[in-house]
C-alpha positions as YAML, in Angstrom:
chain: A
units: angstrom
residues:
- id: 1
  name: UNK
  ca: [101.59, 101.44, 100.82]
- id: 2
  name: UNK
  ca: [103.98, 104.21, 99.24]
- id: 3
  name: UNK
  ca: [106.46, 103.93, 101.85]
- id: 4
  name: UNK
  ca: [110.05, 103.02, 100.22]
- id: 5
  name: UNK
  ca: [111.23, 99.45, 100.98]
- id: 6
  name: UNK
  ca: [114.83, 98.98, 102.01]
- id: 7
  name: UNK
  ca: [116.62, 96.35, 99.33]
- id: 8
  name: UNK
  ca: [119.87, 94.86, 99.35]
- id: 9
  name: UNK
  ca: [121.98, 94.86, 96.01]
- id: 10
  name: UNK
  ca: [122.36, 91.25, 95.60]
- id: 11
  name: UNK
  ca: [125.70, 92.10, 93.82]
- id: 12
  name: UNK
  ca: [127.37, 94.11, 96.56]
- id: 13
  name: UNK
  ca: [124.90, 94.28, 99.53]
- id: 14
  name: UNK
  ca: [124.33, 98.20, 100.10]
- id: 15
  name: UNK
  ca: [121.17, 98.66, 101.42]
- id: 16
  name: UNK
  ca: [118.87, 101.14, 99.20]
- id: 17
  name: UNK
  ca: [115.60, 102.82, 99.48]
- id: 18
  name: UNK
  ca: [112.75, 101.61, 96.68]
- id: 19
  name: UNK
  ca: [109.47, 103.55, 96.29]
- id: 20
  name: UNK
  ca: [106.77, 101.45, 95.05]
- id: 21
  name: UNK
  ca: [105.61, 104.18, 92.34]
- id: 22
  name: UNK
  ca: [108.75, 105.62, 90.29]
- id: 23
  name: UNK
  ca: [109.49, 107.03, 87.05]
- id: 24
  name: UNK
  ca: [112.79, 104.64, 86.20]
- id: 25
  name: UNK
  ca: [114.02, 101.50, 87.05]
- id: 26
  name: UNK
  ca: [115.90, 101.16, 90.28]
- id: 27
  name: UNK
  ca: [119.48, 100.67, 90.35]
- id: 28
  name: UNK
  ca: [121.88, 100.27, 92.89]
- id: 29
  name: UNK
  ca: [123.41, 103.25, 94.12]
- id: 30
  name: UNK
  ca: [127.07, 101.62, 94.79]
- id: 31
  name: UNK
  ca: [127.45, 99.45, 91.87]
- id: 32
  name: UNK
  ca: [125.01, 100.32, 89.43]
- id: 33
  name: UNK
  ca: [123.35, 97.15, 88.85]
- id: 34
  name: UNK
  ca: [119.26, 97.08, 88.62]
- id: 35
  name: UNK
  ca: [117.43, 96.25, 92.03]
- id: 36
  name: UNK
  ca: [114.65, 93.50, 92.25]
- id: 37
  name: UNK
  ca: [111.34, 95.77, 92.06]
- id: 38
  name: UNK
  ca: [109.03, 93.94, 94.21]
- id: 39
  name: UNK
  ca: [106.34, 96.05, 95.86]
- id: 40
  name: UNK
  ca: [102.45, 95.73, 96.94]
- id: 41
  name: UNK
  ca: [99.50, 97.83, 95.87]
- id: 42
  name: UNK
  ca: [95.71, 98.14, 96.48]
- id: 43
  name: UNK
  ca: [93.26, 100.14, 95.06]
- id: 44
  name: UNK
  ca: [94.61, 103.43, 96.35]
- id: 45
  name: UNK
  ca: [97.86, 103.39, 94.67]
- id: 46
  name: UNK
  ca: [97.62, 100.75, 91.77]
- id: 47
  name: UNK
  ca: [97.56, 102.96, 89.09]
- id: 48
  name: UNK
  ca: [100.45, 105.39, 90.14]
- id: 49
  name: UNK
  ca: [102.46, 101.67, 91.45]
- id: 50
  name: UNK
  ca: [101.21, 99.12, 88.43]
- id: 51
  name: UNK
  ca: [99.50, 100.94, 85.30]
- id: 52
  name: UNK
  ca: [102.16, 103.67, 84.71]
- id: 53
  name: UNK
  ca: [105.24, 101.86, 85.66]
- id: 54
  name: UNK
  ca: [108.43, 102.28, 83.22]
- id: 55
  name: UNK
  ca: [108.46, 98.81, 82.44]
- id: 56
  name: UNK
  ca: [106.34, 95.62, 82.46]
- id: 57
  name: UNK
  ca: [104.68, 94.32, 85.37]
- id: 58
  name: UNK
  ca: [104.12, 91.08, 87.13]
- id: 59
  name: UNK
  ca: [100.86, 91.26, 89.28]
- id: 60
  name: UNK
  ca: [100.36, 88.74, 91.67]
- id: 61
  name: UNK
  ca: [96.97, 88.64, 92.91]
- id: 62
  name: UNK
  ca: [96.59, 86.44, 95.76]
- id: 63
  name: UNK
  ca: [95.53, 85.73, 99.58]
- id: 64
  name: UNK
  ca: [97.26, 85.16, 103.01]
- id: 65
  name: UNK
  ca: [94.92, 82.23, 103.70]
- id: 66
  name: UNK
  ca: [95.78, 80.57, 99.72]
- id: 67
  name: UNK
  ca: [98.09, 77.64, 99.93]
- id: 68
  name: UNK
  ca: [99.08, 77.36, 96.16]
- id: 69
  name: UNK
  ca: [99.76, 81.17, 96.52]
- id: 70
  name: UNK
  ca: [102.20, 80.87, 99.17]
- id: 71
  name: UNK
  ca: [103.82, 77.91, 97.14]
- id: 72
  name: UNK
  ca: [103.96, 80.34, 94.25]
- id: 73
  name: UNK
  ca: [105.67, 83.56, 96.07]
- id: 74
  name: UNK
  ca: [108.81, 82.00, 96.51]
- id: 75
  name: UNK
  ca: [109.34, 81.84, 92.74]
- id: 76
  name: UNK
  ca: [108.11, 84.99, 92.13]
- id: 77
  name: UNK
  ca: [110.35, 86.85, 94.51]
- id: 78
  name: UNK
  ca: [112.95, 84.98, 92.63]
- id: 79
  name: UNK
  ca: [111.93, 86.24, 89.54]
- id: 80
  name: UNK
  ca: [112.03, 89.46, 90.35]
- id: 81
  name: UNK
  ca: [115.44, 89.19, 91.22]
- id: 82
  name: UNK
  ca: [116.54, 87.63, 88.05]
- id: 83
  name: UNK
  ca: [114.93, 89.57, 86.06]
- id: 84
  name: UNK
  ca: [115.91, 93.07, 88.14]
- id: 85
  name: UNK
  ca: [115.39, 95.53, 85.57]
- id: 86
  name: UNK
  ca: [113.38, 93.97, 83.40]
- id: 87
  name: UNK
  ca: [110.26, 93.47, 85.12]
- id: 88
  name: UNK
  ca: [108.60, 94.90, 88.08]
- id: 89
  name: UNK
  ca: [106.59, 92.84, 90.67]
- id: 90
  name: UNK
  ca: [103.78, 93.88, 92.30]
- id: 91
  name: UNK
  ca: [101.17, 92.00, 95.07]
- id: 92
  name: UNK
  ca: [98.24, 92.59, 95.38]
- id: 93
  name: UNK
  ca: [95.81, 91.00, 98.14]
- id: 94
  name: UNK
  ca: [93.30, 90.15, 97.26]
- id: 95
  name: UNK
  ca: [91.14, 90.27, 100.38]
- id: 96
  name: UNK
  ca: [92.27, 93.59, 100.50]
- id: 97
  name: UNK
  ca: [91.83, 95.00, 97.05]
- id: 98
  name: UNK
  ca: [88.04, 93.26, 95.93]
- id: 99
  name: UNK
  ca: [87.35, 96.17, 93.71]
- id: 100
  name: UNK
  ca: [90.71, 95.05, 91.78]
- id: 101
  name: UNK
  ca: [89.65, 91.56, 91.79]
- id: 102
  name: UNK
  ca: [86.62, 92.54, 90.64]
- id: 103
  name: UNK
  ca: [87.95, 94.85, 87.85]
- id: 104
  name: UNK
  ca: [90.47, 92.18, 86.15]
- id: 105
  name: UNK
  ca: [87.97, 89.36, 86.72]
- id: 106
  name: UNK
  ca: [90.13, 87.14, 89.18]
- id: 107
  name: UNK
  ca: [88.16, 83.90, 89.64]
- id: 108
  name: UNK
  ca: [91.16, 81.89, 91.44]
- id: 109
  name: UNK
  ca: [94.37, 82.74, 92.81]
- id: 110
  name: UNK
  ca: [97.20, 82.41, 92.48]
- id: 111
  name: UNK
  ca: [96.70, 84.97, 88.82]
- id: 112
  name: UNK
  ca: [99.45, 86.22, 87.62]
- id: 113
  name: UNK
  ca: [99.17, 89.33, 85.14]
- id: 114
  name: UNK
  ca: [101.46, 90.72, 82.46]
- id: 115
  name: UNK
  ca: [100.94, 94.47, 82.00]
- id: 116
  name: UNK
  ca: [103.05, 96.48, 79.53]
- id: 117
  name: UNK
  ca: [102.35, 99.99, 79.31]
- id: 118
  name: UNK
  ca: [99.27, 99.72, 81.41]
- id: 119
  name: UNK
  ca: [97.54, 96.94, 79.15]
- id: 120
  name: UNK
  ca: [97.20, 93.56, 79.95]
- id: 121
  name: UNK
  ca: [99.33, 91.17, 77.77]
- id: 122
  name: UNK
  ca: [98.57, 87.91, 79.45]
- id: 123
  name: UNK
  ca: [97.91, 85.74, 82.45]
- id: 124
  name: UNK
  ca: [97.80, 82.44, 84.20]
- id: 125
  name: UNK
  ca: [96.07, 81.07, 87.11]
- id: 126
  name: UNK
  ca: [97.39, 78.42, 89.49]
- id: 127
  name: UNK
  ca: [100.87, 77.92, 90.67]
- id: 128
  name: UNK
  ca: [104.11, 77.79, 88.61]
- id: 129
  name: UNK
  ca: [106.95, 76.69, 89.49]
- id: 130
  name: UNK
  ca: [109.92, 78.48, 89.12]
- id: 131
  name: UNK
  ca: [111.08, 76.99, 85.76]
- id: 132
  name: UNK
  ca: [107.68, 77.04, 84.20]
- id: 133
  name: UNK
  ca: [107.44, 80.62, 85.50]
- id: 134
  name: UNK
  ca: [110.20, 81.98, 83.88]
- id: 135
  name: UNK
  ca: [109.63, 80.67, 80.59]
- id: 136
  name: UNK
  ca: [105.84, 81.80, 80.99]
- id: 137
  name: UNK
  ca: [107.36, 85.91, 81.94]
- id: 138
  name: UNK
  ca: [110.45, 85.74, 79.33]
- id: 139
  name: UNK
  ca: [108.30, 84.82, 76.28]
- id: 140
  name: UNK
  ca: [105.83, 87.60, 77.30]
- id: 141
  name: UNK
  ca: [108.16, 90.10, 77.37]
- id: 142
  name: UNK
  ca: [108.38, 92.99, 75.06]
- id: 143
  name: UNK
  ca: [111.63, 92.92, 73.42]
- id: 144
  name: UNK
  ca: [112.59, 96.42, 74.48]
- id: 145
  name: UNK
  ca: [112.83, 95.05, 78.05]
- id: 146
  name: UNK
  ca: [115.00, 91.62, 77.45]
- id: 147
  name: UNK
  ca: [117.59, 94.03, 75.16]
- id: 148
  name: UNK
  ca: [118.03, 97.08, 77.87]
- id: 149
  name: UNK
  ca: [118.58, 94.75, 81.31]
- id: 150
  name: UNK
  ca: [121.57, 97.23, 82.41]
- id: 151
  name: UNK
  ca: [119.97, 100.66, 81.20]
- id: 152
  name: UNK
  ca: [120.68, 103.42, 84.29]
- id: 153
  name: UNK
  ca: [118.13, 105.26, 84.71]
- id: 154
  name: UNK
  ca: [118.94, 105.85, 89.58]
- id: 155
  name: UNK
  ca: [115.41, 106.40, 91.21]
- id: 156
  name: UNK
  ca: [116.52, 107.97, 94.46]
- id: 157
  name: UNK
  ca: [114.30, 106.66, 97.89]
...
């Protein structure tokens, strides 16, 4: 899963390699805006893609076969375009990843986790909607991350 992802700036449309696992925030190479950071990670890579990440992270830990997790993933993708720079987003499948399951004691999905700095800051389990979701991420967030939206810091694909 450490293959870059091809985004599109939302603000100008050039197309831009994202590695899942990176040491800054991803901007956009033409205009210099942050990129959504929405990526997936099992247990091979979840440390490198989740635990040391620059800034806080979103886990979504759900299943293909989940119907309240597909109702959720819309808003989440959203989210991780509003808040592009902010927060990273990262999946992780649960059918997939057990041993992740296992290790943050996911009972029911849709769970959504807030790491910061590789600690878990909170979570909720069932689906959000959009609204509800945002105001559930943006009062979570450490303050450093709401203040320093625009701070360029290019991660090359």
């Amino acid at each position: 899963m450490s293959e870059p992802k091809v985004f599109t700036c939302p603000n100008c449309g050039q197309k831009t390699r994202i590695r899942s696992a990176a040491e800054g925030v991803p901007h956009c190479p033409k205009c210099s805006r942050p990129l959504p950071w929405l990526t997936e990670a099992d247990m091979s890579d979840f440390s490198t893609v989740a635990e040391k990440s620059p800034i806080p992270v979103l886990i979504d830990f759900w299943a293909p076969w989940c119907g309240p997790c597909r109702i959720v993933a819309p808003a989440v993708e959203r989210l991780s375009e509003e808040l592009a720079g902010q927060m990273k987003v990262v999946k992780v499948n649960t059918d997939l990843a057990p041993g992740l399951q296992e290790r943050f004691g996911i009972r029911g999905i849709p769970t959504l986790v807030l790491l910061d700095e590789g600690k878990e800051r909170d979570r909720v389990v069932g689906a959000l909607n959009l609204n509800a979701l945002r105001q559930w991420v943006e009062q979570r967030l450490p303050a450093r991350a709401q203040s320093q939206p625009n701070a360029k810091n290019n991660v090359p694909g």
